[in-house]
VOLO-596874 format. One record per residue (C-alpha): residue number from 1; residue in three letters; x, y, z. Coordinates in nm, 4 decimals, always signed. Layout:
BEGIN
@pos = NUM; code = ALA; east = X; north = Y; up = Z
...
END
This chain:
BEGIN
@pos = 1; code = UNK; east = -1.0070; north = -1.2863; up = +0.5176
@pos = 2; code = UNK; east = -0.6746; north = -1.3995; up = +0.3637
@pos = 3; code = UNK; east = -0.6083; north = -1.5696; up = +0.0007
@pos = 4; code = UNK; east = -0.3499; north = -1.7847; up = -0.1610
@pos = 5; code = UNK; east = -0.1441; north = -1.7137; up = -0.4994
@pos = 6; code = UNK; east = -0.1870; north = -1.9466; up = -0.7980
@pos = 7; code = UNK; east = +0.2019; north = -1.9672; up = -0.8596
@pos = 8; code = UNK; east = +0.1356; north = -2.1281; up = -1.1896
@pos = 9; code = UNK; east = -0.1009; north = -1.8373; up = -1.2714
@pos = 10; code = UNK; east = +0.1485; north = -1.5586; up = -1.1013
@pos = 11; code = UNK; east = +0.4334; north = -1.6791; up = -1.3492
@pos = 12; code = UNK; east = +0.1229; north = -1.6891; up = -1.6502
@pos = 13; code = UNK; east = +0.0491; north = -1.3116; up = -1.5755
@pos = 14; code = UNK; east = +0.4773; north = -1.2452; up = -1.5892
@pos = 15; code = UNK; east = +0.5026; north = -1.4212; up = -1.9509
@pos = 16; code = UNK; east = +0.1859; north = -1.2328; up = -2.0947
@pos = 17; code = UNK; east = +0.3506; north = -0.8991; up = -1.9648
@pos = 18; code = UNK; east = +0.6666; north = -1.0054; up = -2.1126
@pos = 19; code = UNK; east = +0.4976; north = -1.1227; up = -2.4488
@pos = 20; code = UNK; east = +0.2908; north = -0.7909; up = -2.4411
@pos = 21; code = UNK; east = +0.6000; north = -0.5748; up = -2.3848
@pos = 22; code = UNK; east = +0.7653; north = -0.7160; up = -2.6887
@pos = 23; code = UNK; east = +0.4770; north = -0.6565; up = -2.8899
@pos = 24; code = UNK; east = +0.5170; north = -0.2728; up = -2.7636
@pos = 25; code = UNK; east = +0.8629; north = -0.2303; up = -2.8784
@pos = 26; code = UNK; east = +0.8022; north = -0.3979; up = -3.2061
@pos = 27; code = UNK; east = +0.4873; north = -0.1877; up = -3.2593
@pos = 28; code = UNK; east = +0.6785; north = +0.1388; up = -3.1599
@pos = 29; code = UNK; east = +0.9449; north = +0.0264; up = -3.4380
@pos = 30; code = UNK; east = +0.7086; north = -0.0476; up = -3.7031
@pos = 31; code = UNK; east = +0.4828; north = +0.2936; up = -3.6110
@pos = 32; code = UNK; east = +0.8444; north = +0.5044; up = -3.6234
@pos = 33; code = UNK; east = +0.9153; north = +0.4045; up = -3.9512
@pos = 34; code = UNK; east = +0.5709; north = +0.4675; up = -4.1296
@pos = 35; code = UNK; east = +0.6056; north = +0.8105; up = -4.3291
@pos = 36; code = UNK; east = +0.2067; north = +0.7941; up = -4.3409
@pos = 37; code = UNK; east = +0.0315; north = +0.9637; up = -4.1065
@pos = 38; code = UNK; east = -0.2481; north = +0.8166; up = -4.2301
@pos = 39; code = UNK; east = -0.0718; north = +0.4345; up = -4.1875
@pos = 40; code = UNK; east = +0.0853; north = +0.5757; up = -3.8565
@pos = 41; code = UNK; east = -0.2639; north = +0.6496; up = -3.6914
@pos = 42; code = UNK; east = -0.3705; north = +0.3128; up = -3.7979
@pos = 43; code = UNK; east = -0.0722; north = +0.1485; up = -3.6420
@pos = 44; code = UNK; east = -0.0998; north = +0.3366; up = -3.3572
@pos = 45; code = UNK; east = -0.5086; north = +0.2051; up = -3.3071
@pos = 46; code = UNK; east = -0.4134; north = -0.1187; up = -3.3336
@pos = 47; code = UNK; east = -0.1023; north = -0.0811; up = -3.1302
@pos = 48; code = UNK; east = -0.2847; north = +0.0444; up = -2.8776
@pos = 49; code = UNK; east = -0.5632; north = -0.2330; up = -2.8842
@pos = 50; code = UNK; east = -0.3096; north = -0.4823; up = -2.8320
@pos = 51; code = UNK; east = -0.0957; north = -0.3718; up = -2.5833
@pos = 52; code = UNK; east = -0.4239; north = -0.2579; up = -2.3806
@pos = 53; code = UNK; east = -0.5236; north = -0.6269; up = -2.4119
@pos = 54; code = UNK; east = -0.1882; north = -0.7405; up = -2.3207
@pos = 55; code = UNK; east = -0.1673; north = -0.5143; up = -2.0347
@pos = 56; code = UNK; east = -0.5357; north = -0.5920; up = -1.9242
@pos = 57; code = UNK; east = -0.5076; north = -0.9349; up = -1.9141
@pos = 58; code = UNK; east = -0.1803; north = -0.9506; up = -1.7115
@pos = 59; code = UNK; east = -0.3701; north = -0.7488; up = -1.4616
@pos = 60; code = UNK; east = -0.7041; north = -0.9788; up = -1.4981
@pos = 61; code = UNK; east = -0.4737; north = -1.3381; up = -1.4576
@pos = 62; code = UNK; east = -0.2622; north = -1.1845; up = -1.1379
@pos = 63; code = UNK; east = -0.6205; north = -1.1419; up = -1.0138
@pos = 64; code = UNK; east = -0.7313; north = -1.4857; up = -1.0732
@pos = 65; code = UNK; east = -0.4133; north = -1.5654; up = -0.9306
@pos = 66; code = UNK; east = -0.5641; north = -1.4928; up = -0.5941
@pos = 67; code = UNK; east = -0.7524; north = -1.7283; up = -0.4448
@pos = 68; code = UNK; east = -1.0248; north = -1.6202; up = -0.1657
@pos = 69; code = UNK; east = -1.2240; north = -1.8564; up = +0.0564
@pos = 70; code = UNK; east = -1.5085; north = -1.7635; up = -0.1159
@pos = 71; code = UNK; east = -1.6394; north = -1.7738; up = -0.4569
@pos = 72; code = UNK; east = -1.5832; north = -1.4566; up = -0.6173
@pos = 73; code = UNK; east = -1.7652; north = -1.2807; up = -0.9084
@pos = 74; code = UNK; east = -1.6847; north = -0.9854; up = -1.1333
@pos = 75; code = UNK; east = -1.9183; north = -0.7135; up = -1.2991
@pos = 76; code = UNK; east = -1.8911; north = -0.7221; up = -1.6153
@pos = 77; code = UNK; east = -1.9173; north = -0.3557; up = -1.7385
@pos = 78; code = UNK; east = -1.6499; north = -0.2450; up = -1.4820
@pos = 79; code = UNK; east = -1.4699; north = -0.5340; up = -1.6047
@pos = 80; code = UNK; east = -1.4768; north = -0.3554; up = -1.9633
@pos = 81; code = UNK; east = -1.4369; north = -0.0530; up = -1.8104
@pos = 82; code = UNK; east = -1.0767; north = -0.1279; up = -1.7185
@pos = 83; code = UNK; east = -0.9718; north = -0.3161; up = -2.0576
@pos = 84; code = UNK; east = -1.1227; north = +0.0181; up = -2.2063
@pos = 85; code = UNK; east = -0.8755; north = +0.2618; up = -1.9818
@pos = 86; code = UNK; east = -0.5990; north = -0.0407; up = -2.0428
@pos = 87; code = UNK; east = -0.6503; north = +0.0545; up = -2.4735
@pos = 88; code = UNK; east = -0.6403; north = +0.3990; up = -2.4052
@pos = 89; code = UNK; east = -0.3107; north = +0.4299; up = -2.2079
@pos = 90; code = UNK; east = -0.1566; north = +0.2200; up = -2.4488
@pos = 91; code = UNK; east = -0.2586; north = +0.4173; up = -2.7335
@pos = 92; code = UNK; east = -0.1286; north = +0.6988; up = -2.5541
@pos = 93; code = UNK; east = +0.2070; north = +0.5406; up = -2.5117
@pos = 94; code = UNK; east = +0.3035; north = +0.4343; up = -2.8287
@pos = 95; code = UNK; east = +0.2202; north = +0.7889; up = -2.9203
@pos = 96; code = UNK; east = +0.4751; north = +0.9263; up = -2.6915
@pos = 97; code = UNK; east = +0.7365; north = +0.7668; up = -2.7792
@pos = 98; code = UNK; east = +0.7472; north = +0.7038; up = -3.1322
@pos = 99; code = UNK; east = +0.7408; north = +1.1087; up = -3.1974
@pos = 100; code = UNK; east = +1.0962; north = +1.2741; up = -3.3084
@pos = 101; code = UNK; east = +1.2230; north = +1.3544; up = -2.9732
@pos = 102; code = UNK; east = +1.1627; north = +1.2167; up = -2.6439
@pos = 103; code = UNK; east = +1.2987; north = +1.5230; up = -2.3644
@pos = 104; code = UNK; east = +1.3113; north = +1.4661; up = -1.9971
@pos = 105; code = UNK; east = +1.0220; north = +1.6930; up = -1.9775
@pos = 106; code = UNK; east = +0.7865; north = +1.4955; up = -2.1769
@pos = 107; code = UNK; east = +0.9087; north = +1.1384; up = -2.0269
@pos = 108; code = UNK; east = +0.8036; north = +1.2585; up = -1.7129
@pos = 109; code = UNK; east = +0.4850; north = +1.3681; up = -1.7913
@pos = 110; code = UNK; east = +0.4450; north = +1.0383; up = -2.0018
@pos = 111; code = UNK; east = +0.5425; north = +0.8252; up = -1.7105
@pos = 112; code = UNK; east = +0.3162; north = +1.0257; up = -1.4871
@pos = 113; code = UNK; east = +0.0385; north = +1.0233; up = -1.6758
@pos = 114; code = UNK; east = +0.0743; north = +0.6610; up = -1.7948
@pos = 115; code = UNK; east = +0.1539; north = +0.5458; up = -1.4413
@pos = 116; code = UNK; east = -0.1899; north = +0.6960; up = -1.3248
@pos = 117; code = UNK; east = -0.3904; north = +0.5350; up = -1.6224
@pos = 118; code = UNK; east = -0.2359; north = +0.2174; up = -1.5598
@pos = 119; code = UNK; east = -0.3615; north = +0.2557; up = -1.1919
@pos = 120; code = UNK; east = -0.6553; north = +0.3582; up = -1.2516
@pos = 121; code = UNK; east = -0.7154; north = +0.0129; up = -1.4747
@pos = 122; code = UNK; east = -0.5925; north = -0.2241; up = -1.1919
@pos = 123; code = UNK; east = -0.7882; north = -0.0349; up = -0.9365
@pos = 124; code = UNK; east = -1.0843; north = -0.0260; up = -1.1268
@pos = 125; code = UNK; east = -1.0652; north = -0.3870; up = -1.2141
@pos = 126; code = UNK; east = -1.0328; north = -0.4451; up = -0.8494
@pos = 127; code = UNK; east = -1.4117; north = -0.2394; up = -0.7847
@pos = 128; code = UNK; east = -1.5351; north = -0.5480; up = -1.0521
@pos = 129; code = UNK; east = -1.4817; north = -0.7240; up = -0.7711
@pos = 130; code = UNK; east = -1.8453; north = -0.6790; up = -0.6301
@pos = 131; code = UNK; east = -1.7687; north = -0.7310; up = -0.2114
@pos = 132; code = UNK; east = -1.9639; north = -0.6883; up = +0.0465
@pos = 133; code = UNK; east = -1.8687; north = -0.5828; up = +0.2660
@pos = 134; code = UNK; east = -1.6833; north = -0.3395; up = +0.0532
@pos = 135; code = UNK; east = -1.2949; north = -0.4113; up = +0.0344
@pos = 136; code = UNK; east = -1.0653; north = -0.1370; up = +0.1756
@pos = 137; code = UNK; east = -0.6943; north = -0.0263; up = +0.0988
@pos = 138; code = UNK; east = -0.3939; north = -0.0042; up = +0.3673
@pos = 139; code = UNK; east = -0.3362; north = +0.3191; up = +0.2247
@pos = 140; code = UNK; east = +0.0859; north = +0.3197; up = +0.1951
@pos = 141; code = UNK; east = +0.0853; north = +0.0062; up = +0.0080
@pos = 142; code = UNK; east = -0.1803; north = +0.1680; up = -0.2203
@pos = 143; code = UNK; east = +0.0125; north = +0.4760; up = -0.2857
@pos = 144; code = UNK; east = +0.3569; north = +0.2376; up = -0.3020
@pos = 145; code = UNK; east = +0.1086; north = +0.0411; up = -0.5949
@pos = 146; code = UNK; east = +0.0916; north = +0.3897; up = -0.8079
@pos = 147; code = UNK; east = +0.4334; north = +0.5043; up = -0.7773
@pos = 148; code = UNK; east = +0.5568; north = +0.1857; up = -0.8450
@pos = 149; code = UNK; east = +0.3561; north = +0.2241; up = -1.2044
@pos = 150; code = UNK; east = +0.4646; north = +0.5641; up = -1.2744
@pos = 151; code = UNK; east = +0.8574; north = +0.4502; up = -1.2048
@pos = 152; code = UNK; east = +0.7800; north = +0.1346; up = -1.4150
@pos = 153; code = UNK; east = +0.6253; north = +0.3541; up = -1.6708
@pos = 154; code = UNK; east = +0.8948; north = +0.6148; up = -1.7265
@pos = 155; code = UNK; east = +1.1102; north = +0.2822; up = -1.7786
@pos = 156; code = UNK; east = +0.9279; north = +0.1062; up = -2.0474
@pos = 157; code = UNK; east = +0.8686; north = +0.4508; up = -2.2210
@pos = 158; code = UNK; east = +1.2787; north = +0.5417; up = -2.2406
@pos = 159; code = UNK; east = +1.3602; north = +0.1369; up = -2.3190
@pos = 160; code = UNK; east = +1.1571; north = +0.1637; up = -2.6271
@pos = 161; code = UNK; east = +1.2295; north = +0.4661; up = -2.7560
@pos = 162; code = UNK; east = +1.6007; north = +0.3859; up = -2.7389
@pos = 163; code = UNK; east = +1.5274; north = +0.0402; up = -2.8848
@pos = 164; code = UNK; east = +1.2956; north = +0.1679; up = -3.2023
@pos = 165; code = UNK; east = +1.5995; north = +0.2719; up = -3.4075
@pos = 166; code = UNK; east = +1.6513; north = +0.0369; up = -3.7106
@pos = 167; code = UNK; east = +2.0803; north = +0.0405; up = -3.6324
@pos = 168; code = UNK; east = +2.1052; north = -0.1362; up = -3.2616
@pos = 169; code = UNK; east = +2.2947; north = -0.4155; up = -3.2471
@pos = 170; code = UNK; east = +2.1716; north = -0.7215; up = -3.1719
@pos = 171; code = UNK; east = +1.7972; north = -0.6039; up = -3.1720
@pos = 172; code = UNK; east = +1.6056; north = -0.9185; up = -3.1615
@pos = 173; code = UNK; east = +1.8159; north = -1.0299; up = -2.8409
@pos = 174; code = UNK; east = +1.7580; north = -0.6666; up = -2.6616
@pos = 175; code = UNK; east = +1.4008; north = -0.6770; up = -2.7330
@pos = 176; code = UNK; east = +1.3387; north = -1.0235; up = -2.5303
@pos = 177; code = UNK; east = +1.5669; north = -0.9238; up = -2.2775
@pos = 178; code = UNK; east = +1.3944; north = -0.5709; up = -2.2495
@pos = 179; code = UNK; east = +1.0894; north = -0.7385; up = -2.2863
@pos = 180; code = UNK; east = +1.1264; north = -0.9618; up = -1.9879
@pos = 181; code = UNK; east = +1.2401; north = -0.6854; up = -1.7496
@pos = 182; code = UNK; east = +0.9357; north = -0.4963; up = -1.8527
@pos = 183; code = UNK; east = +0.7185; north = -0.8171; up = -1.8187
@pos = 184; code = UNK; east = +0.8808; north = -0.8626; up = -1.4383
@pos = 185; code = UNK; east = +0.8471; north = -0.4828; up = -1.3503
@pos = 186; code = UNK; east = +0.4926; north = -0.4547; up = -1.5043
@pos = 187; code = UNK; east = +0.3884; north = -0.7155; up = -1.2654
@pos = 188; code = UNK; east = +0.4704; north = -0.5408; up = -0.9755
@pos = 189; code = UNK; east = +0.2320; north = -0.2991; up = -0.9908
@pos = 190; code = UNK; east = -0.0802; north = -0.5222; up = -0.9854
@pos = 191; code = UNK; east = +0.0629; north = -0.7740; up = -0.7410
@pos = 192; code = UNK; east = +0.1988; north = -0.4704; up = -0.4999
@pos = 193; code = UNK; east = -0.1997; north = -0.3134; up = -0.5736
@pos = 194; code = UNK; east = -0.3818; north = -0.6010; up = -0.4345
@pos = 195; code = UNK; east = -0.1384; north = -0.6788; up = -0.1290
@pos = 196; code = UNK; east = -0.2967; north = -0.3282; up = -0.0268
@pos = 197; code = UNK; east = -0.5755; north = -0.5140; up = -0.0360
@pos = 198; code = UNK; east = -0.7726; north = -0.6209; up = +0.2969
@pos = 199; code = UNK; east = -1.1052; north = -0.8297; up = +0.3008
@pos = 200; code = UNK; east = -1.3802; north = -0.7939; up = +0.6387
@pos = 201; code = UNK; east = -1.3750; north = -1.1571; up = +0.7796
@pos = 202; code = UNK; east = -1.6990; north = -1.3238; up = +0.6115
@pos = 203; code = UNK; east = -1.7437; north = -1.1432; up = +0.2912
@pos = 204; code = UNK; east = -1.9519; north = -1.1947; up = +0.0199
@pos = 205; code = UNK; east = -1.9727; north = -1.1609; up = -0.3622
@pos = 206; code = UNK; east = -2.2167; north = -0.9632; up = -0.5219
@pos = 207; code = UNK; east = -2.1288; north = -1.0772; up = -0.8629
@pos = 208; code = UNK; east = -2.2119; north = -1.3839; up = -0.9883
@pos = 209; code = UNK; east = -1.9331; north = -1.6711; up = -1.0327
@pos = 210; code = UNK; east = -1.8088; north = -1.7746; up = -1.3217
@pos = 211; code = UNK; east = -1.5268; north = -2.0571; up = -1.3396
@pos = 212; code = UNK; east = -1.1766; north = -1.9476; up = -1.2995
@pos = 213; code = UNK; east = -1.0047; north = -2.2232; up = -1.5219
@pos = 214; code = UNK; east = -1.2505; north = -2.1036; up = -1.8072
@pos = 215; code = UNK; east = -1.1980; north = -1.7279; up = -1.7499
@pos = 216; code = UNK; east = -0.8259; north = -1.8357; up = -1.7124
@pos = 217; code = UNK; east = -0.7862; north = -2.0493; up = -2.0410
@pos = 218; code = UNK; east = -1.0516; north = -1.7931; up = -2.2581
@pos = 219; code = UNK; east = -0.8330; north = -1.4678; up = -2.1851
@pos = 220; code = UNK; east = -0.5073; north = -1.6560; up = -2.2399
@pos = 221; code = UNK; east = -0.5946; north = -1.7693; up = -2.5366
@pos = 222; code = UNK; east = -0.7076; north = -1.4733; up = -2.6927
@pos = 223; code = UNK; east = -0.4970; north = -1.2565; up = -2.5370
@pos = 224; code = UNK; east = -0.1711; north = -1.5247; up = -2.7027
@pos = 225; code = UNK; east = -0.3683; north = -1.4820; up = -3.0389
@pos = 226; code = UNK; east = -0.4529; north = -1.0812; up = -3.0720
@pos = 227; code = UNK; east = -0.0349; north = -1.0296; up = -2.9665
END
């Protein structure tokens, strides 16, 4: 069983990465120059909320993107289950790179580990997808999906701690253009997760439907208002 892309959606999901990496490297700006911890932790909660969100619903519109033959539902605990891991690697990004140094050591381990949390959100937003029968991977494109978000990862992480200092020139214009790349590259990772995708001819969801244009137009909107 073989779907269609949305382009209208698939270039959606690009301008809410984009919009959500900008909100990252202003966050990690505005975090890096609290002398609070107290402020800082705060910052770095709602940082994290944000970009999670951001990130989450990228992943959520590339996947309503896709159109099957047949209606499809999602649960809607797994469903929060992914936004959840979505806050948490976020949190845990910001945190990374708005300490004092940022060594070649701990980028790797940052991209690494953020690489396999973002994963882990896409994939498990993909199980919301209640099939039967049960959806299977073509296993190269699925490992192809995860490096693809640790490379991505170990990107965004060194383009915003170079960008957080207070003295680069021109820093509005390097944000949007860093923002952008990040927004294009982010999307990769989804889009590259469900081409490893493959559907049984005839399947069914378990889930019940809900309206795409509604799901569409709800998580825009408040996805546009929390950034």
């Amino acid at each position: 069983m073989v779907g269609t892309y949305s382009i209208p959606l698939v270039v959606l999901s690009i301008i809410v990465a984009s919009l959500a990496s900008y909100t990252a490297l202003d966050m990690v700006q505005r975090i890096t120059r609290q002398q609070s911890h107290q402020f800082r932790r705060y910052w770095l909660i709602g940082g994290g909320i944000a970009m999670g969100i951001g990130i989450w619903s990228m992943h959520f519109i590339g996947m309503l993107a896709y159109t099957l033959p047949v209606p499809v539902g999602y649960d809607v605990w797994i469903t929060l289950l992914s936004l959840a891991i979505a806050v948490v690697v976020s949190y845990f990004a910001l945190y990374s790179v708005t300490r004092g140094t940022l060594s070649t050591r701990r980028l790797m381990v940052g991209a690494f580990l953020m690489g396999i949390g973002i994963s882990a959100m896409h994939y498990t937003g993909m199980e919301a997808m209640r099939m039967s029968p049960h959806m299977t991977y073509v296993p190269w494109i699925f490992t192809a999906s995860i490096l693809i978000a640790i490379t991505v990862s170990g990107v965004a992480l060194r383009l915003s701690f170079t960008l957080r200092g207070e003295h680069v020139d021109h820093p509005m214009l390097r944000k949007i253009g860093a923002a952008v790349v990040m927004g294009i590259a982010i999307a990769g990772m989804p889009y590259t997760g469900m081409a490893a995708v493959e559907y049984a001819p005839g399947s069914v969801s378990l889930a019940a439907h809900v309206d795409d244009d509604w799901l569409t137009i709800t998580i825009t909107s408040m996805t546009f208002s929390v950034l």
